[in-house]
C-alpha positions in Angstrom: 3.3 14.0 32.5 4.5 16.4 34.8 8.2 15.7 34.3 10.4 14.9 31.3 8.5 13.1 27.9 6.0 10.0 28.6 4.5 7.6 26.5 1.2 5.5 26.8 1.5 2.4 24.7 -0.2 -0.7 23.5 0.3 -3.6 21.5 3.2 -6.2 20.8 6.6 -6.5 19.6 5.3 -8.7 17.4 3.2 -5.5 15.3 5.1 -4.4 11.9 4.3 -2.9 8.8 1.5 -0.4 10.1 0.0 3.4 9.9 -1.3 4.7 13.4 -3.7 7.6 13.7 -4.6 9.5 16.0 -6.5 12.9 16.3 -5.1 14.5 19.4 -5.9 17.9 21.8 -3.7 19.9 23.8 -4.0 22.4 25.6 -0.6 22.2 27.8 2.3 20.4 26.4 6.3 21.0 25.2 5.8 18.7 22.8 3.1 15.6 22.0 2.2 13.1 19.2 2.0 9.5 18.5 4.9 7.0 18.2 5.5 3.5 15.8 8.0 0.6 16.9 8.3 1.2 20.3 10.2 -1.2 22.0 10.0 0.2 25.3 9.8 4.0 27.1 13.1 4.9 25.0 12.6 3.3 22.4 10.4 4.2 19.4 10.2 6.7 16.6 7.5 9.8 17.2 6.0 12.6 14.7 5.6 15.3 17.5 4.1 18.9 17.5 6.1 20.9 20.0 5.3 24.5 21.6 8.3 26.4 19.4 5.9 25.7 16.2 8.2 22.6 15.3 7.0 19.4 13.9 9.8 16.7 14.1 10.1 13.1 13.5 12.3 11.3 16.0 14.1 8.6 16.5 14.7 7.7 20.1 17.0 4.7 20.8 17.4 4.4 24.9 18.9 7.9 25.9 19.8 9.3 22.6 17.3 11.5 20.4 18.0 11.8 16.5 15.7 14.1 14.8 15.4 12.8 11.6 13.6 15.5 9.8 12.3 18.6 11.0 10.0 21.6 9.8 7.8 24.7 11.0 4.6 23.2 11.5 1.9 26.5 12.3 -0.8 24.9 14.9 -3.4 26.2 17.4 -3.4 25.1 21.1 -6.6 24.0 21.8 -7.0 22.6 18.7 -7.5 19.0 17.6 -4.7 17.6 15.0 -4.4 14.5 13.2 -1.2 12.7 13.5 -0.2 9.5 11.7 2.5 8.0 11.2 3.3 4.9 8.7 6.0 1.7 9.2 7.5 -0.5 7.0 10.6 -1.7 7.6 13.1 1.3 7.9 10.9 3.3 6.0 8.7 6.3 7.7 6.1 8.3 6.5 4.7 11.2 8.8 1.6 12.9 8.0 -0.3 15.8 10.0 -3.6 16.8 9.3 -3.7 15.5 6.0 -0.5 16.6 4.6 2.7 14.5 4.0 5.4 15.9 6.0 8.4 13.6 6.0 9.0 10.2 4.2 12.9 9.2 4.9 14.5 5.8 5.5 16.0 4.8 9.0 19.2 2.8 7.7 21.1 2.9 10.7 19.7 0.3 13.2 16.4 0.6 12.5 13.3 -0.5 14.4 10.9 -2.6 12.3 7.9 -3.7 14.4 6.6 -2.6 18.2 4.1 -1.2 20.0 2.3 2.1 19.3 1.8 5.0 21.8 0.6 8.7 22.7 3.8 10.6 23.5 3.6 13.9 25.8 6.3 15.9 27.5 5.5 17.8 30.5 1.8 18.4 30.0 -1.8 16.8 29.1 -3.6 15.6 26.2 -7.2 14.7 24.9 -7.3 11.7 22.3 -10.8 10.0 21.5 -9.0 7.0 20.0 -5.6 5.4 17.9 -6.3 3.7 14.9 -4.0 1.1 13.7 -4.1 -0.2 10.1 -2.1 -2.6 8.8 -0.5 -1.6 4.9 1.9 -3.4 2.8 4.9 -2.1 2.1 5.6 -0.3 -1.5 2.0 0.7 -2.3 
C-alpha cells in the first residue's frame, strides 16, 4: 500500500461472533494489523501496531476513525507479532502477542458480523496465514 491505509479481506457479511488471528511481519509500515466486521474498505474495526510505538483499536465507519482505546505498545520492526482480535456483538477483545490489551463495548452503532482483513498503511507486510475461530459469546 503505497498511499493512505488498505485492507485485504475475505469472508461474508454473513460471519459474526468470531476471534481472528494472525501472526504478522513488517518491515515498512505506519501502521498494520488485522480487522473484524468489515463491511467494506471503511468499514471495520482494527487492532493496529503503528510506527510511534502505539497499539490502538479502531473503529472506522466510512470516513471517520474513533480510536476506541489506545496504549504504548514496545515492538521490534522486523519482527513477527501475533494479532487477534475477538467479536461478539458490540463487544471487542484485542490481544497482541498473548496479552489482553483492550476489551470495551462498541454501543454506538456497532458492527456485529463482516468480513475479516490484513490492514496496512503506506507500507508492506509478511503474514503466513489468518485464522478464524468461531466462539460464543460470554465464555
Amino acid at each position: 500500500q503505497n498511499e493512505g491505509r488498505g485492507v485485504y479481506l475475505q469472508g461474508t457479511q454473513e460471519w459474526a461472533n468470531y476471534a481472528v488471528h494472525a501472526e504478522i511481519n513488517v518491515t515498512t509500515a505506519r501502521a498494520h494489523g488485522v480487522a473484524a466486521c468489515v463491511q467494506g474498505l471503511r468499514r471495520y474495526y482494527a487492532l493496529l501496531l503503528d510506527m510511534e510505538g502505539q497499539a490502538r483499536l479502531v473503529k472506522m465507519l466510512d470516513s471517520e476513525e474513533t480510536v476506541l482505546a489506545q496504549a504504548t505498545y514496545d515492538w521490534q520492526m522486523g519482527a513477527n507479532n501475533a494479532f487477534r482480535l475477538e467479536t461478539c456483538g458490540g463487544k471487542l477483545k484485542a490481544v497482541l502477542n498473548g496479552q489482553v490489551l483492550f476489551e470495551v463495548e462498541d454501543a454506538e452503532r456497532p458492527f456485529t458480523h463482516g468480513a475479516v482483513a490484513y490492514v496496512i498503511e503506506e507500507g508492506c507486510l509478511r503474514s503466513q496465514a489468518m485464522r478464524i475461530k468461531p466462539i460464543v459469546c460470554g465464555e
